[in-house]
N, C-alpha and C positions, 0 to 999 in steps of 0.2 A: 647508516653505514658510511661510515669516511674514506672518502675513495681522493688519493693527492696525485696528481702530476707534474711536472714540470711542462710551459708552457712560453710562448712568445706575444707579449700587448701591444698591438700599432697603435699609436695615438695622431687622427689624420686631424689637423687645424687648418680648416679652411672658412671660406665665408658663405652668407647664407645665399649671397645671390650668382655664386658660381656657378657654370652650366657645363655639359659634357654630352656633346651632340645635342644641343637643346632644351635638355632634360638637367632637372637641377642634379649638380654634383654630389649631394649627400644623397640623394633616392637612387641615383644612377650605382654606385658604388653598393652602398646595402642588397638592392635588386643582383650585383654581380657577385657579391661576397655569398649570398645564398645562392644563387647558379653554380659557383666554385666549390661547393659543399661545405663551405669553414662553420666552423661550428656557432659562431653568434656576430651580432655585430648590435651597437648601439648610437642611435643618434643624441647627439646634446648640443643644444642650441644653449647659448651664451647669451648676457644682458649687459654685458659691457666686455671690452676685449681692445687691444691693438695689435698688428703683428709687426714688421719691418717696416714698413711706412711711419710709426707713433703715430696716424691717423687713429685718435677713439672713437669704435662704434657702440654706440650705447642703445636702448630704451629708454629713456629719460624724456620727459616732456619736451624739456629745452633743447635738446639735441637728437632728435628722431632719426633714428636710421634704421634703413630696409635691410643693410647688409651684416647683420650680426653674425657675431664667431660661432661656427659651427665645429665642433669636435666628435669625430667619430673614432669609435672605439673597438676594434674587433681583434678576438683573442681565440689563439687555436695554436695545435703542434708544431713546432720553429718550422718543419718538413713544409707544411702548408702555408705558411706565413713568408717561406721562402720559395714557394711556387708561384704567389700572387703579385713579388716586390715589384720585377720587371715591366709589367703593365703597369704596375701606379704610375712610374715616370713617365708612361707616356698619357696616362689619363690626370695626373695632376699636375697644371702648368704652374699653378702658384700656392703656394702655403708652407704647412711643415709636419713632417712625420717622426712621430718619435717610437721608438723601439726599446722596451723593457722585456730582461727575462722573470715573467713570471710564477708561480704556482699556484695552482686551481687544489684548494682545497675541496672541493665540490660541483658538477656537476651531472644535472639528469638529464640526456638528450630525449629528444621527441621518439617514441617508440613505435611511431607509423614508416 
């Protein structure tokens, strides 16, 4: 059964070694994004990346670094996407967020 809605995609780019009250920035957010009840959230760790700086952080033997680009990706109804924006500013001091509208061809939430 094809079930479509219209929906809103944050795309958060930050790094891997960000912290947020002590606690890394990409667990802290997902742990909050499920507390919020938004319907998914996804983390993606990057193997090369630069943001504003043109500093490249890469995996690469010759160029080892700890602080690789993390994007995280959570998608739910514009209504909830715009209950949670106000906190990001104050929980993301550096990176960048991007905001697509999109459509959810499909899904099946948790039925517990």
């Amino acid at each position: 059964m094809k079930k479509e809605s219209e929906a809103v995609l944050l795309r958060i780019f930050i790094g891997e070694e960000d912290r947020y009250e002590g606690t890394p920035l990409y667990k802290y957010l997902v742990e909050w994004f499920r507390e919020e009840g938004l319907a998914g959230a996804t983390v993606l760790r990057g193997i090369t990346g630069f943001g504003k700086s043109s500093h490249i952080h890469t995996t690469t033997i010759l160029r080892l670094s700890t602080d690789l680009p993390i994007v995280i990706e959570v998608a739910d109804r514009r209504e909830n996407i715009e209950r949670i924006k106000p906190k990001l500013e104050g929980i993301i001091k550096k990176g960048l967020i991007t905001e697509e509208k999109i459509k959810i061809v499909y899904y099946e939430g948790n039925k517990n």
